[in-house]
C-alpha positions as CSV (number, residue, x, y, z in Angstrom):
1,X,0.0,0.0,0.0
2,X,1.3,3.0,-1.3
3,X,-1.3,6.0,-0.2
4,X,-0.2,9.6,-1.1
5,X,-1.2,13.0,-0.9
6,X,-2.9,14.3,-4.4
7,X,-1.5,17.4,-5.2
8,X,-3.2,20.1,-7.7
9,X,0.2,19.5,-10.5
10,X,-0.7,15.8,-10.6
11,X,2.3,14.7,-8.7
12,X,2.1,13.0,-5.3
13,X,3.6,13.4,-1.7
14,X,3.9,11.1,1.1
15,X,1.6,11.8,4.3
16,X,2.6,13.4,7.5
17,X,4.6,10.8,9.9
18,X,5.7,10.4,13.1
19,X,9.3,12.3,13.4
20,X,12.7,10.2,14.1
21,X,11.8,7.9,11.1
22,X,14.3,5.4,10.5
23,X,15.3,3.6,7.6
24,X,14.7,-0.3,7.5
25,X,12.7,0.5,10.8
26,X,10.5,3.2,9.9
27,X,8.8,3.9,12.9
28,X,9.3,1.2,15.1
29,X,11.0,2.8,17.8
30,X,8.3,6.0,18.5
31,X,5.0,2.9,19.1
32,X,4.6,1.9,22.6
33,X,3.6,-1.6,21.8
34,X,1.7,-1.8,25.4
35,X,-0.3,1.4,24.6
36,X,-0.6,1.3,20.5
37,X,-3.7,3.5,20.4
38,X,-2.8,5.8,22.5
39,X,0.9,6.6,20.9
40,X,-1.3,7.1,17.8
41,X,-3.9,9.4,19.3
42,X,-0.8,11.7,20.3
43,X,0.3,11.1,17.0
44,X,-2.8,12.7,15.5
45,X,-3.2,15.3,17.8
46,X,0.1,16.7,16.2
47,X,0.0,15.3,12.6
48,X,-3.7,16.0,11.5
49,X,-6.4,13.8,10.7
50,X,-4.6,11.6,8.4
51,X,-1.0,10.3,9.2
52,X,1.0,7.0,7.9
53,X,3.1,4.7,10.5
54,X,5.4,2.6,8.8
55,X,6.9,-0.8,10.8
56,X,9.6,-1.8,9.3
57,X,8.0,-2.2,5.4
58,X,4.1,-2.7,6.8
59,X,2.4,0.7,6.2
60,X,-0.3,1.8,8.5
61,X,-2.5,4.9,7.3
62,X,-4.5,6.5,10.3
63,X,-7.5,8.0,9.5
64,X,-9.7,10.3,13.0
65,X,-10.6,13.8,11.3
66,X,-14.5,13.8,11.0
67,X,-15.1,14.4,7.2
68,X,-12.6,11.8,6.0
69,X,-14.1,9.3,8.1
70,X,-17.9,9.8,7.0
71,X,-16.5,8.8,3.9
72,X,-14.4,5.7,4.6
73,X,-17.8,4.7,5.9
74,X,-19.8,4.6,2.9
75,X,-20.3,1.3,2.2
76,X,-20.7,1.7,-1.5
77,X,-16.9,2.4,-1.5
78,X,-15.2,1.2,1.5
79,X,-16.0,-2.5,3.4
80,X,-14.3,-4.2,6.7
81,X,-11.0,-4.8,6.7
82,X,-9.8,-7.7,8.8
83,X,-6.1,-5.9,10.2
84,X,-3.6,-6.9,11.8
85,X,-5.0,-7.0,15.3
86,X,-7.3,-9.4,13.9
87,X,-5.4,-11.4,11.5
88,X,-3.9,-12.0,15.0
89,X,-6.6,-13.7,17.2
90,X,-8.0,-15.6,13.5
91,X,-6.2,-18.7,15.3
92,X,-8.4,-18.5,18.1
93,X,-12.0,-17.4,16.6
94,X,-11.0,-17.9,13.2
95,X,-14.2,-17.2,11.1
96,X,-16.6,-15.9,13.6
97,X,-18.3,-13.1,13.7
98,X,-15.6,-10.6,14.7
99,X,-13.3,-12.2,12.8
100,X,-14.2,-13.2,9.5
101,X,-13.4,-12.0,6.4
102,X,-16.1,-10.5,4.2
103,X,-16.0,-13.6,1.6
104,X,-16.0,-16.3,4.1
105,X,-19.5,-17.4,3.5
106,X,-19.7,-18.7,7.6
107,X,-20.1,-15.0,8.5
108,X,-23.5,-13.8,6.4
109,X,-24.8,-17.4,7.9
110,X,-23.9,-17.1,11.5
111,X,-24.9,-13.4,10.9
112,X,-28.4,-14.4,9.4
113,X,-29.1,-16.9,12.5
114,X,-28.1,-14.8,15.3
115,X,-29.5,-11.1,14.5
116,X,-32.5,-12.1,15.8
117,X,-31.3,-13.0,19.3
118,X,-29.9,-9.6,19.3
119,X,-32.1,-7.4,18.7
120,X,-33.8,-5.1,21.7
121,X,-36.6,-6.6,22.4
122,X,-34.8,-9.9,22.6
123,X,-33.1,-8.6,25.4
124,X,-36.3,-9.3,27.7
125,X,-35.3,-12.9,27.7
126,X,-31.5,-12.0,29.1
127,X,-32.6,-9.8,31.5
128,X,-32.9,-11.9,34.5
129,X,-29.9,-13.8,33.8
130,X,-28.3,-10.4,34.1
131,X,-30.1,-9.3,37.3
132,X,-28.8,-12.6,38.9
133,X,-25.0,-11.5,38.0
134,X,-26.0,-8.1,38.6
135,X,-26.6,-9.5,42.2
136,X,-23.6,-11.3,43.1
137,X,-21.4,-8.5,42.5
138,X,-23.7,-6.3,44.6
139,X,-23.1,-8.7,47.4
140,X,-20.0,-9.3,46.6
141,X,-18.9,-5.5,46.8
142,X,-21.4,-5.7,50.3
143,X,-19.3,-8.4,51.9
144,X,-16.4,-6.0,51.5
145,X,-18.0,-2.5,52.4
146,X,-14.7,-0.3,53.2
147,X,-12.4,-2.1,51.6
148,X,-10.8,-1.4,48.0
149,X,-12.2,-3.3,45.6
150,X,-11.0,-4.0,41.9
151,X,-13.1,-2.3,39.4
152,X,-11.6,-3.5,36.0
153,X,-11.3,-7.2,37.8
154,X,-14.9,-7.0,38.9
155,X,-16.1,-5.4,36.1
156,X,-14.7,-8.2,34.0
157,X,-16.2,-11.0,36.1
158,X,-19.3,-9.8,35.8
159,X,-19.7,-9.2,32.5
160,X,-18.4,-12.6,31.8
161,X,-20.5,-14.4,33.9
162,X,-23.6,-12.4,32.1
163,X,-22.5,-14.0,28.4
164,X,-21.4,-17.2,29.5
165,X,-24.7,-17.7,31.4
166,X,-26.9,-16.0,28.4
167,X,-25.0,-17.6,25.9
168,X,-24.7,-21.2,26.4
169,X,-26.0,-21.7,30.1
170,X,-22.7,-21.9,31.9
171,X,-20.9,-20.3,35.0
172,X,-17.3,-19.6,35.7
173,X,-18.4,-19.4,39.3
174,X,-16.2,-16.2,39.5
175,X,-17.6,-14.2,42.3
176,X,-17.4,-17.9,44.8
177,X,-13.8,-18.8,43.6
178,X,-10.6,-17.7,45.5
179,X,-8.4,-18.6,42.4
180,X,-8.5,-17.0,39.1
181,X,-10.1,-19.6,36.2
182,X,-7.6,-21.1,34.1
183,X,-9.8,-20.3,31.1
184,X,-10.0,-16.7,32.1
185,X,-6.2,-16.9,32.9
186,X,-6.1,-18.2,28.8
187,X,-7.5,-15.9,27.6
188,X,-6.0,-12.5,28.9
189,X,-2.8,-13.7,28.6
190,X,-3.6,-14.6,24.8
191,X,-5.6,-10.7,25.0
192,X,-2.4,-9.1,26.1
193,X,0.1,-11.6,24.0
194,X,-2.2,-9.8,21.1
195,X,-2.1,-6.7,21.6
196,X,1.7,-5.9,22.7
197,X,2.3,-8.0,19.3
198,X,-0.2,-6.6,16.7
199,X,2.8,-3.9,15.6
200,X,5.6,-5.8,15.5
201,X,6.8,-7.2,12.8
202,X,6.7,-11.3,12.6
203,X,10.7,-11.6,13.1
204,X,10.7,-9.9,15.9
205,X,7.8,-11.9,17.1
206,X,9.5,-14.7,16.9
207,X,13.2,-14.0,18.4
208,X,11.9,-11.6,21.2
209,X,9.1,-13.3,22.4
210,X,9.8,-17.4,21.9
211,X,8.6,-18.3,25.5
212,X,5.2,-15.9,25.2
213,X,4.8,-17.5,21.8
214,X,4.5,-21.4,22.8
215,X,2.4,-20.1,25.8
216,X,0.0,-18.7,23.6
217,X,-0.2,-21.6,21.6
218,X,-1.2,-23.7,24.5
219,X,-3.5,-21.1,25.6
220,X,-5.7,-21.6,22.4
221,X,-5.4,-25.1,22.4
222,X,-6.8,-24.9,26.0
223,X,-9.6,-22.6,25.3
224,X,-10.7,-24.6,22.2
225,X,-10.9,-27.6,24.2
226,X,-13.2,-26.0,26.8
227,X,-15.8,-24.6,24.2
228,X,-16.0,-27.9,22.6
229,X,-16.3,-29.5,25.7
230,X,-19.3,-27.4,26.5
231,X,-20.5,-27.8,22.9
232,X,-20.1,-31.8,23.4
233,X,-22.5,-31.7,26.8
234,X,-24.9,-29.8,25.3
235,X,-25.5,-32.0,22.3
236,X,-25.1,-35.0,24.3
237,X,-27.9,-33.6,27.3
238,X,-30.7,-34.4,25.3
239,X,-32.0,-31.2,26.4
240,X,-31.2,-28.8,23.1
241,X,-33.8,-26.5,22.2
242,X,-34.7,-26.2,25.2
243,X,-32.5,-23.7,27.1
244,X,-33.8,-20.5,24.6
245,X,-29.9,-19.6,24.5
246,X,-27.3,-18.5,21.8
247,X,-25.9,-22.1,21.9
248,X,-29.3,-23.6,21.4
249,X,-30.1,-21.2,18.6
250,X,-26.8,-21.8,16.3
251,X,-27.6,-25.9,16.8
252,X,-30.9,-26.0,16.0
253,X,-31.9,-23.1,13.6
254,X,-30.8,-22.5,10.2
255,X,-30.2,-19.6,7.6
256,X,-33.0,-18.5,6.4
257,X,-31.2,-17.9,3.0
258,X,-29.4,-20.4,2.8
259,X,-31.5,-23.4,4.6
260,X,-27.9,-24.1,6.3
261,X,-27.0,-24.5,9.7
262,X,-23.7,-24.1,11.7
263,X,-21.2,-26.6,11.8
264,X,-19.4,-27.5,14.9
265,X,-16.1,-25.7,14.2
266,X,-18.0,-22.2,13.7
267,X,-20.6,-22.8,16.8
268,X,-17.2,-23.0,18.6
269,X,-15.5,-20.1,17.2
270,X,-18.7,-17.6,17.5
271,X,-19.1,-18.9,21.6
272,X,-15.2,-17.7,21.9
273,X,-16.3,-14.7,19.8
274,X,-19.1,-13.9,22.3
275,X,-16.6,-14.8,25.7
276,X,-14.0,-12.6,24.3
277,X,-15.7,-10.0,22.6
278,X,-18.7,-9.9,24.3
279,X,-16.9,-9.6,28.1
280,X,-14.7,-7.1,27.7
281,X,-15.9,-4.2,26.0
282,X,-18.7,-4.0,28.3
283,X,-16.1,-4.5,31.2
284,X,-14.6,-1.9,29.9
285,X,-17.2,0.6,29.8
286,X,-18.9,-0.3,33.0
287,X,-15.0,0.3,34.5
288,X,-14.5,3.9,32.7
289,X,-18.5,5.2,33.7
290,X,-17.5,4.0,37.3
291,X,-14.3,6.2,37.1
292,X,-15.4,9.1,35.7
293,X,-18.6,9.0,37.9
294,X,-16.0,9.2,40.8
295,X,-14.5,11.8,39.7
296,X,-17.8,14.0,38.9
297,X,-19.9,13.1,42.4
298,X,-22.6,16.0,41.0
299,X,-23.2,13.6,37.7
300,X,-23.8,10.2,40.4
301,X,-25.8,12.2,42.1
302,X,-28.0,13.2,39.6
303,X,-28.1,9.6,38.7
304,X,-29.3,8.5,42.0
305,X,-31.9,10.9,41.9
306,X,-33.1,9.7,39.3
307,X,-33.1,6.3,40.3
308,X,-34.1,7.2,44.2
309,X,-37.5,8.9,42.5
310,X,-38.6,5.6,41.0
311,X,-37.1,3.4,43.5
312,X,-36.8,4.8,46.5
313,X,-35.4,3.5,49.9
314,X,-32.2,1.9,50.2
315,X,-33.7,-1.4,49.8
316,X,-32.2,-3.4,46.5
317,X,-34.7,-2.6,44.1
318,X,-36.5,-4.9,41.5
319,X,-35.5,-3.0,38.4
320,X,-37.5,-5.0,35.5
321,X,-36.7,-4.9,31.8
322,X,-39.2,-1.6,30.8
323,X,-37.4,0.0,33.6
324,X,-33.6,0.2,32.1
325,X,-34.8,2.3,29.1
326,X,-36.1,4.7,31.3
327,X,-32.8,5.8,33.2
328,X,-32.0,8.4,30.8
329,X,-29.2,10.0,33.2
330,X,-27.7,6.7,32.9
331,X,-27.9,6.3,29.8
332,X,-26.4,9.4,29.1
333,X,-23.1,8.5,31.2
334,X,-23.2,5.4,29.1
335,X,-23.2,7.4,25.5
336,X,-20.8,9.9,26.9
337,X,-18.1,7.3,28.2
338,X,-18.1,5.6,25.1
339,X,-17.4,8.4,23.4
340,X,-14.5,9.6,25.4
341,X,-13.2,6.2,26.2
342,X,-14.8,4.0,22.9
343,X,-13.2,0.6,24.2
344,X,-12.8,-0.7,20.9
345,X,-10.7,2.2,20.0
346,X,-10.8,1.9,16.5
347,X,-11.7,0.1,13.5
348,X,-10.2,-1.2,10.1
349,X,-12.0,-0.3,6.2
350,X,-10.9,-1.2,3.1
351,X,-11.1,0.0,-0.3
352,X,-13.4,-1.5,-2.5
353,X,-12.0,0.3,-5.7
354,X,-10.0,3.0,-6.4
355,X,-10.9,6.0,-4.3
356,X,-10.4,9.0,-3.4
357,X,-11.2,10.9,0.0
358,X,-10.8,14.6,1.3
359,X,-12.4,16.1,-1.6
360,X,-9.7,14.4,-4.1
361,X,-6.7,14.6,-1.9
362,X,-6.1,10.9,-1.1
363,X,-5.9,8.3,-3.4
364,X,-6.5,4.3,-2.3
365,X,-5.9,2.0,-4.6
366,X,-8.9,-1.8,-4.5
367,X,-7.9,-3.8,-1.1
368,X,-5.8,0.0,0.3
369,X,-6.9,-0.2,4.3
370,X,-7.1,2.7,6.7
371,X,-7.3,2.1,10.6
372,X,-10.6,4.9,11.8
373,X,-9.1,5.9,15.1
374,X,-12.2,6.8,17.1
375,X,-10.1,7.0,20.3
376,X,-9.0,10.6,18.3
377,X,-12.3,11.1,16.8
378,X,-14.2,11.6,19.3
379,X,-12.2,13.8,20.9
380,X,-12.4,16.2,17.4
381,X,-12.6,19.7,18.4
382,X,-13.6,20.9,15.3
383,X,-17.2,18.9,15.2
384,X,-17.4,18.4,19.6
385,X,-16.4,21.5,20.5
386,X,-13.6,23.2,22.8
387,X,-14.6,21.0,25.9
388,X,-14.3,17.6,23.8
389,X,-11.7,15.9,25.9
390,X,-13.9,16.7,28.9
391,X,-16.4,14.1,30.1
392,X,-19.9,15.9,30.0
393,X,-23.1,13.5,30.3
394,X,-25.0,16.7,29.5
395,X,-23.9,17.4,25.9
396,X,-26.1,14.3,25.3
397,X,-29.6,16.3,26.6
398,X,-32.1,17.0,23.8
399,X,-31.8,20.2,23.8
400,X,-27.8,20.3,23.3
401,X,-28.1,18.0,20.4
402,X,-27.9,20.5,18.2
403,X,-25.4,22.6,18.7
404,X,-23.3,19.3,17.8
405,X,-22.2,19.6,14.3
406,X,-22.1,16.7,12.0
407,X,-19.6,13.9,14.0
408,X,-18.2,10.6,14.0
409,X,-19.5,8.5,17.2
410,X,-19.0,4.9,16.0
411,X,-18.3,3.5,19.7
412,X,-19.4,-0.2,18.0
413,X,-18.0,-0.1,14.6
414,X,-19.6,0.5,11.2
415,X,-21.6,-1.1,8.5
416,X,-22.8,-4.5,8.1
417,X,-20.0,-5.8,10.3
418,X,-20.7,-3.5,13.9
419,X,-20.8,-5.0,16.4
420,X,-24.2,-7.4,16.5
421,X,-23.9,-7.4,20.5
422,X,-24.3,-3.6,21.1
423,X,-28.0,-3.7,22.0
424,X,-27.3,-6.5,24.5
425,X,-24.0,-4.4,26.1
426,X,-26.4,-1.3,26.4
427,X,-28.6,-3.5,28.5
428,X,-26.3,-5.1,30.7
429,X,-24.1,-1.8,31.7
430,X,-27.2,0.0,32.1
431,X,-28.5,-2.1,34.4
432,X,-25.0,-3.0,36.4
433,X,-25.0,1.1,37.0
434,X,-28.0,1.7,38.1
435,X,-27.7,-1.5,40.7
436,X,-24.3,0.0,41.2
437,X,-25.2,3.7,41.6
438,X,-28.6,3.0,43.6
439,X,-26.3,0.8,46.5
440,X,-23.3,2.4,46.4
441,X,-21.2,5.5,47.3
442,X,-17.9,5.3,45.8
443,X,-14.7,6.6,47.8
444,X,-11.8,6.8,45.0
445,X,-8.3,6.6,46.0
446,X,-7.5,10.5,45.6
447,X,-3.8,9.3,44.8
448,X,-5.2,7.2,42.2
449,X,-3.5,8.7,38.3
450,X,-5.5,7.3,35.7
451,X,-3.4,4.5,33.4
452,X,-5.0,3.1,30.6
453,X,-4.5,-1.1,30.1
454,X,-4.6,-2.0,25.9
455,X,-5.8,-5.5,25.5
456,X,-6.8,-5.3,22.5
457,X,-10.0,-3.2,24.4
458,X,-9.1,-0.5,26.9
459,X,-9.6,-0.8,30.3
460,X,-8.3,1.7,33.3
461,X,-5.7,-0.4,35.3
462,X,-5.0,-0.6,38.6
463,X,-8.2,1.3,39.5
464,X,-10.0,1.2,42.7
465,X,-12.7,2.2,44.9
466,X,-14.3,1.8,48.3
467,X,-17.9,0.5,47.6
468,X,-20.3,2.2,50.9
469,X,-23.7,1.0,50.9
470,X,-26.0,4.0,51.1
């Protein structure tokens, strides 16, 4: 890939870079490979809204100003591009839904048989699975009132616990156990082993990381055996089609264009798609609201009040499904941390044909890839105003709508391939916060400096707070 600058004589020009380019290395040595998204973010604060990083001889072409994106995200030009990062967890998921490429005929099938079982109203049949996990962590954080608690950690159990129960009727039992699930173990190391590789090139890979490497290997042996386990007693139970679950629905129903149902290798890799996938960006967000809500007490306690008016007393409420869509405050801190901390912090398009973006200015050649950098786009000036990189509920309020310009807020991706889940994380982090927020008040650590974790998702490490029951 070869992108360039147009300019008005005909001739071409190579985009901005970071400085201290090197050659054979390009720009190896100015990534951190722990926080990839983040260098780049800084990167396009200072280099506009369209830079190129080169590693080594792989060119990456960054793409967060507003206009360029709207247009990498028409879909008559531009599709999904399965990048790097991707390419990179295709041994574990291979062609599920996250994962697959666009011609891989596994991904319009799995796509066709499990919309439905996304969809909003679908939700009413999750919702008590998530109350019950929504519980346990409230009694969990009760059984240690005063004490510092791990928000990320938590955050992640729960959120687990909610799609492995919804999905396919299992529990990793993670708010009884004192040890940490080898399967959970699995797959954050292979989350982290991911991410801290996704920019370097394979050579290095391989001589700098032999020992991480063979781990990682064994770590996706060991999480493919425990899907396919779970697969196995299912199908052997002589109860499918009877659990109403995403495991029952990819054994038993079929495309409805196709007349085809899953086979066993791609009912595996769409469960890891869901654990993976489906856990941690919701972690993430749930984490990042609970942060930010520390740090703004007035926005919590507008949220309680909201909550207090329907439900009050300090007695756990019974919040049922019609309820959650009616915590607009909540909602709001849900929209606004996922525009200011989007976990997924960016996606990859690709060029369907030759095109050209910014009015003519940049030219991309059929199969040419761009990596949308929301983590930057959101944070545009120019379309979110002077206060963007300030976490405001309130610019979400009806009546500030429109002195929003037009803007990119793609917190789940774009096109055909978003994410299929986002209805069902809306759900569940709506309803965790207002458990949370109607409980709770939250004592941060005041020495606390906010460091943000890259696994593949973001997450704020090392986070904590003193859950007080109100």
């Amino acid at each position: 890939m070869a992108v360039r600058e147009t300019t008005t004589t005909g001739s071409t020009s190579p985009l901005p870079h970071p400085r201290w380019r090197l050659p054979v290395l390009g720009d190896l040595l100015t990534i951190n490979p722990a926080k990839p998204t983040q260098t780049s973010m800084y990167d396009a604060q200072r280099l506009g809204p369209i830079f190129e990083r080169r590693i080594v001889s792989w060119p990456m072409v960054i793409v967060s100003g507003t206009d360029l994106i709207a247009e990498i995200n028409d879909e008559k030009a531009w599709t999904k591009h399965v990048g790097v990062l991707f390419k990179k967890i295709r041994p574990i998921a291979r062609d599920g839904l996250f994962t697959a490429y666009n011609h891989e005929p596994n991904w319009a099938k799995a796509h066709n048989i499990l919309a439905p079982a996304f969809t909003k109203e679908s939700m009413r049949s999750y919702h008590e699975t998530m109350n019950t996990a929504v519980t346990e962590l409230l009694d969990h954080w009760t059984a240690r009132e005063g004490q510092q608690v791990d928000v990320a950690e938590d955050m992640n159990k729960l959120t687990l616990e909610i799609i492995s129960r919804a999905g396919f009727g299992y529990t990793f039992d993670s708010f009884t156990r004192t040890d940490a699930d080898p399967f959970v173990a699995a797959m954050l190391r292979g989350m982290t082993y991911i991410n801290r590789n996704s920019n370097l090139p394979p050579l290095l890979q391989k001589t700098l990381g032999r020992r991480a490497h063979r781990q990682h290997k064994r770590d996706i042996v060991y999480v493919h055996q425990v899907v396919d386990d779970i697969i196995a007693a299912r199908t052997s139970s002589g109860t499918v089609g009877e659990h109403g679950d995403l495991l029952d629905r990819m054994l038993t129903v079929a495309d409805p264009q196709t007349g085809e149902k899953l086979d066993a290798l791609n009912i595996r890799n769409n469960l890891l798609t869901f654990l993976v996938a489906g856990h941690e960006t919701s972690a993430g967000v749930l984490a990042f609201a609970l942060y930010e809500l520390a740090q703004h007490p007035e926005v919590a306690a507008q949220a309680r009040a909201e909550l207090d008016a329907r439900f009050p007393g300090t007695a756990r409420p019974e919040i049922a499904f019609e309820d959650v869509a009616k915590f607009r405050t909540t909602r709001r801190i849900v929209d606004e941390t996922l525009r200011l901390w989007p976990i997924a912090p960016g996606y990859f398009r690709e060029a369907r044909h030759q095109v050209t973006i910014g009015d003519g200015r940049y030219r991309f050649e059929q199969g040419d890839w761009v990596f949308v950098l929301t983590l930057q786009a959101h944070r545009d000036k120019t379309t979110w105003g002077p206060d963007a990189e300030e976490w405001d509920p309130g610019r979400w309020l009806p009546e500030r709508q429109h002195e929003l310009g037009e803007h990119v807020y793609k917190p789940f991706g774009t096109g055909m391939r978003a994410c299929i889940g986002r209805q069902f994380a809306y759900h569940e982090i709506m309803l965790a916060l207002a458990h949370l927020l109607h409980a709770f008040d939250f004592d941060p650590d005041p020495a606390y400096q906010l460091d943000i974790a890259e696994q593949i998702t973001l997450k704020p490490r090392g986070f904590t707070l003193r859950p007080r029951r109100r």
